[in-house]
C-alpha positions as a printed Julia matrix, in Angstrom:
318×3 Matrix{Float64}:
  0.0    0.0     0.0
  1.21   3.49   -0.92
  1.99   5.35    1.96
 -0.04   8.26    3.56
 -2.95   6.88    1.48
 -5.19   7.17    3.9
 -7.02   9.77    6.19
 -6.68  13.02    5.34
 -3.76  12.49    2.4
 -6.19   9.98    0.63
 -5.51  12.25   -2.52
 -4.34  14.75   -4.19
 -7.98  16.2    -3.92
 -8.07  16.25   -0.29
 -4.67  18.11    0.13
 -5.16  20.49   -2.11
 -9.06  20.64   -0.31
 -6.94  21.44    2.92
 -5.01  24.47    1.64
 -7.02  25.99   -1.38
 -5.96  29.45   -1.71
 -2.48  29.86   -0.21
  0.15  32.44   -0.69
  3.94  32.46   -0.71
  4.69  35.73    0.76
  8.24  36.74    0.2
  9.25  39.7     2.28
 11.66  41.74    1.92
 14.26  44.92    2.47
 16.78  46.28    0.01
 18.83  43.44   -0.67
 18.12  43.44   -4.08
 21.26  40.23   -4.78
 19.14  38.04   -2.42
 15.65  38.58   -3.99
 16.99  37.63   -7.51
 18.51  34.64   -6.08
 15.46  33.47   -3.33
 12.67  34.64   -6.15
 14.14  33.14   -8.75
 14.29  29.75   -6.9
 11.02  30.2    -5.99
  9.33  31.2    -9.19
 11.5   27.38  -10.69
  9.55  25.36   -8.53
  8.02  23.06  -10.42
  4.63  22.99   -8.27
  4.38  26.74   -7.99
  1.16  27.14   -9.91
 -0.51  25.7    -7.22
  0.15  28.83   -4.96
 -0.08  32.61   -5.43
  3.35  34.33   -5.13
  3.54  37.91   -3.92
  6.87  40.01   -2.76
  6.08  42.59    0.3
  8.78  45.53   -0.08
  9.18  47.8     3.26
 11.83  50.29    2.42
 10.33  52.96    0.68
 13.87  54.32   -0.66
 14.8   51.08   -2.25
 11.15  50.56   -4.17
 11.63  51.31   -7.58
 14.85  48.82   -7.79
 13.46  46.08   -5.67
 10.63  46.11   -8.14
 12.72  46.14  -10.67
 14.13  42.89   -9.72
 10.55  41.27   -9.38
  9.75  42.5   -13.19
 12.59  40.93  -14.43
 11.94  37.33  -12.68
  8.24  37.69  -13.86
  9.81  37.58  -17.36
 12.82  35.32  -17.0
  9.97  32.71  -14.93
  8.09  33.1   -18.51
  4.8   34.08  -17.31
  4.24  33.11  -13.2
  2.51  36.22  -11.98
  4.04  37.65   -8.54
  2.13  40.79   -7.22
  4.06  43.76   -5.22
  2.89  44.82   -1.76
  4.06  47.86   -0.48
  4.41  48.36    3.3
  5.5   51.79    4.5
  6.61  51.12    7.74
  6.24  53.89   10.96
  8.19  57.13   10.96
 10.82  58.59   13.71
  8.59  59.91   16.13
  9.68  62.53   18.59
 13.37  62.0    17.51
 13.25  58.04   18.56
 13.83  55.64   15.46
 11.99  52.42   15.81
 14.52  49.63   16.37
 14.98  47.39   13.57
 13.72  44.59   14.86
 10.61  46.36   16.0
  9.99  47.48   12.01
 10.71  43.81   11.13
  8.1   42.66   13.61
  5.7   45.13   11.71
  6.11  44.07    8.13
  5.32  40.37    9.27
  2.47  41.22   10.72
  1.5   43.88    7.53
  2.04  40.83    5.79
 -0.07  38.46    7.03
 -2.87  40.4     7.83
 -2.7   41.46    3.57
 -2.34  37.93    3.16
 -4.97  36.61    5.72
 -7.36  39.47    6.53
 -7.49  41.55    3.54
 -7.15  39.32    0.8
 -8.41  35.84    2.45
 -6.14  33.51    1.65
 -6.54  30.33    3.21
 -3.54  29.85    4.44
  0.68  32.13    4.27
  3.64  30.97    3.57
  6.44  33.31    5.11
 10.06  33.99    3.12
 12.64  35.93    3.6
 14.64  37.53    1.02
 17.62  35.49    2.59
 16.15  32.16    1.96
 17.0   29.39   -0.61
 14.36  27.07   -1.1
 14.95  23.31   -1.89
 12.84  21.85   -4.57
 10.03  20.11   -2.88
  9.77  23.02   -0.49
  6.01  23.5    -1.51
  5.86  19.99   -1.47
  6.46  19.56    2.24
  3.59  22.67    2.77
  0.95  20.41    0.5
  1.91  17.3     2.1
  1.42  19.16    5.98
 -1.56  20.82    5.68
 -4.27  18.3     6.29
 -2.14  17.32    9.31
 -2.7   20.71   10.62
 -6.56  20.9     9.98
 -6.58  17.86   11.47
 -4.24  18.67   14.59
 -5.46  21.29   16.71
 -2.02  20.81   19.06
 -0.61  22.06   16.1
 -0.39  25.57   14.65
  1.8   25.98   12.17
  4.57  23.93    9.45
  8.08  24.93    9.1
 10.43  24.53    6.46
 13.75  24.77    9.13
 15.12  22.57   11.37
 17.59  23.89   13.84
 19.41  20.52   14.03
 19.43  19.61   10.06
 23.36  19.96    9.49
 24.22  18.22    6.41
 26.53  16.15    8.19
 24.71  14.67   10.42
 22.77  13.24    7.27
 18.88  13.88    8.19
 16.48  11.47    6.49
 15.24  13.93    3.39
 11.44  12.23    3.67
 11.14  12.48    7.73
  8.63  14.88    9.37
  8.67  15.4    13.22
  7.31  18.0    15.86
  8.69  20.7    17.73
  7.5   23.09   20.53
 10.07  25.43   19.4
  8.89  27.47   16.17
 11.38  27.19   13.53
 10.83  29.52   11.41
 12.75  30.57    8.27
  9.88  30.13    5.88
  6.78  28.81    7.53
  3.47  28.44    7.09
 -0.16  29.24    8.94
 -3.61  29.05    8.6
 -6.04  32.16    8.42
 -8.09  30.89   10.91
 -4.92  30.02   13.43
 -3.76  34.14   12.62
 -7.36  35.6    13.28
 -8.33  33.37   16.57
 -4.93  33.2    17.91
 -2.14  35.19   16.62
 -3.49  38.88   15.57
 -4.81  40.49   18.74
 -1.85  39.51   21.11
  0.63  40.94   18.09
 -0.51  43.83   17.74
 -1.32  44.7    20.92
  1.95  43.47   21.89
  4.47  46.23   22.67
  7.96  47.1    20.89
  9.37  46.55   24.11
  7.79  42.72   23.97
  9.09  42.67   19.98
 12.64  44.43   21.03
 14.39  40.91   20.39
 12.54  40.02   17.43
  9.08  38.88   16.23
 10.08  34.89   16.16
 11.51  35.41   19.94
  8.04  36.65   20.81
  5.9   33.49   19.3
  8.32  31.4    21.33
  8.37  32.75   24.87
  5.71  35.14   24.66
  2.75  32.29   25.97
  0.18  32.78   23.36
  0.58  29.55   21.79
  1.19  27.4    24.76
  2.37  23.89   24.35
  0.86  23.88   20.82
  3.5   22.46   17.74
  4.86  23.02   14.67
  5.97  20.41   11.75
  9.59  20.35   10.35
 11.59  18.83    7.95
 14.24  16.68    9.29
 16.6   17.93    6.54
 15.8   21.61    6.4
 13.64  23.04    3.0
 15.42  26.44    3.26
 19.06  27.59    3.34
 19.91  30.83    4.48
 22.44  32.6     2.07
 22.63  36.46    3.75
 25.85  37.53    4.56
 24.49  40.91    5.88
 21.63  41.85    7.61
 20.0   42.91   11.0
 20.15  39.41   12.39
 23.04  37.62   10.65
 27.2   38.05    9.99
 29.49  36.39    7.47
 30.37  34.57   10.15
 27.13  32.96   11.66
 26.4   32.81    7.91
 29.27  30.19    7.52
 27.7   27.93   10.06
 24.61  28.06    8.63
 25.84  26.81    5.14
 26.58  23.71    7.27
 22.93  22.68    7.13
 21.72  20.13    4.65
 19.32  21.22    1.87
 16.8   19.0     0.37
 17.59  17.96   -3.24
 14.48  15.49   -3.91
 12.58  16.89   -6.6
  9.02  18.23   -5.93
  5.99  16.3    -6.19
  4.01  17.16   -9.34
  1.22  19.41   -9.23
 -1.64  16.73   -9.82
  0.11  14.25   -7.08
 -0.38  13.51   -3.7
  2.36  15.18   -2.26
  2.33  13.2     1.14
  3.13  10.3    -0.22
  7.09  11.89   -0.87
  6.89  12.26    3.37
  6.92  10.33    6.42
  6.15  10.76   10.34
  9.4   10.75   11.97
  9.69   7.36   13.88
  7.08   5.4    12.21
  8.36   4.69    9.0
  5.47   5.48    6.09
  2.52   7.12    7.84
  2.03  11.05    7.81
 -0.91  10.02   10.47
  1.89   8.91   13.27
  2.94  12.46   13.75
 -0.8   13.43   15.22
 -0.38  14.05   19.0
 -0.98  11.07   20.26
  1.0    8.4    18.2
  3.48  10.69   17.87
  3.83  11.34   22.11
  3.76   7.88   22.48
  6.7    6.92   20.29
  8.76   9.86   21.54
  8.35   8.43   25.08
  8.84   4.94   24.12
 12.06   6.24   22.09
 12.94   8.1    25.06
 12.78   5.19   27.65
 14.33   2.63   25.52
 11.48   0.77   24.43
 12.13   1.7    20.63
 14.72   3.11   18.38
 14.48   5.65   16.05
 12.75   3.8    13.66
  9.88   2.77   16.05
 11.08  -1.2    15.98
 11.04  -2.61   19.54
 14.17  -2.75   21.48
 14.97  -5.86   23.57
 13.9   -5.33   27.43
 17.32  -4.25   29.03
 18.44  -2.8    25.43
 19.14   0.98   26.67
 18.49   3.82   25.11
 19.14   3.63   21.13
């Protein structure tokens, strides 16, 4: 039996049923090197029809070239359209400059409330002008999204994972959970921004933002114990040299992480069956709360390995 076939990845039908309007928001500065590079990647995927693509711009002086760059991937991608959203982000008041991580904060959230609020899309997909996409990197967003209309411990799907280095050679198909979000190019649900997510951020001070808007999802309480689902080898590879949150040299030690080469699944196929629940080799259904507790504590006592195969009583930890 093919895997995933069941449930809620029964078909290509039903995952495309579970995300039917989504958007690949791409936001960024004026770094105009790392849009052509992270647009161009994204406008090559070869399931990208299946999503609209739109670049959010927030630095008024910079524009006319950033826009520049998006007209000429519109015509090198030979005819994907990609719409421009301008956000003009808040002035110096009284002589105080908002921090930059403060105006970061705020073109996130202009961002998905455009993508969310104003223009209903079902669900976001969050880039940054920094990050290289692998591939399948829609792939792993089709192949998630029933999971999380199915999950309600789970809020959102990440493309990162903070412990993919290439060398410790992650499985490219595996899926797990984490309580700690990610990030770098993620994905949520307009129902999980409007009921969750949009009062507490913007009602949330730039004091509470002052170390950045992903800091705040993590330790700020809103989502409580509620999940995310990663990649074990990462979708995304940051490239930025420069920038308010990275240097050339944390941007060395980030080329250490592995990037997922496996090709995307086509547009008219089931995209979960390219993907399986971390532990339980073949079933996207094993990373649901429940299966998925249960295996991490059986891992975790030395009942199972890895895999999920029983370990002989006495056996130790894998």
């Amino acid at each position: 039996r093919e895997r995933g076939a069941e449930g809620p990845w029964r078909s290509a039908e039903a995952e495309r049923a579970a995300m039917p309007a989504a958007v690949l928001v791409l936001l960024s500065h004026d770094r105009a090197e790392y849009l052509r590079r992270t647009l161009g990647a994204v406008l090559a995927l070869a399931d990208i029809s299946l999503v609209r693509v739109a670049v959010s711009l927030d630095a008024p002086a910079r524009f006319g070239q950033m826009e520049a760059v998006v007209t000429d991937a519109r015509r090198e991608s030979k005819g994907v359209s990609v719409a421009v959203w301008r956000h003009m982000p808040p002035s110096t008041t009284r002589g105080i400059k908002p921090r930059p991580l403060a105006l970061i904060a705020g073109h996130f959230y202009a961002a998905l409330e455009r993508a969310l609020v104003a223009e209903a899309h079902s669900h976001a997909i969050l880039l940054e002008e920094d990050l290289l996409v692998a591939p399948d990197f829609l792939s792993l967003f089709r192949a998630a999204a029933p999971l999380l209309a199915a999950d309600p411990s789970l809020w959102c799907v990440s493309a990162w994972n903070d412990n993919g280095m290439a060398r410790g050679v992650p499985p490219p198909d595996e899926l797990g959970r984490t309580d700690f979000f990610p990030g770098l190019g993620w994905m949520v649900s307009r129902g999980e921004w409007v009921s969750t997510l949009r009062g507490p951020w913007s009602a949330a001070s730039a004091g509470a933002m002052s170390t950045g808007w992903d800091y705040w999802l993590r330790f700020s309480g809103v989502l409580g114990t509620r999940e995310c689902v990663f990649p074990l080898a990462p979708r995304t590879r940051h490239i930025g040299r420069r920038g308010t949150n990275v240097n050339a040299k944390e941007a060395i030690f980030l080329e250490s992480f592995a990037l997922s080469q496996r090709p995307a699944a086509p547009p008219s196929a089931r995209a979960s069956a390219h993907f399986a629940g971390a532990g339980v080799s073949g079933e996207l259904s094993a990373l649901q709360l429940a299966p998925y507790d249960g295996w991490l504590r059986a891992l975790l006592v030395g009942e199972v390995n890895s895999t999920g195969a029983p370990l002989l009583k006495g056996g130790g930890p894998p």
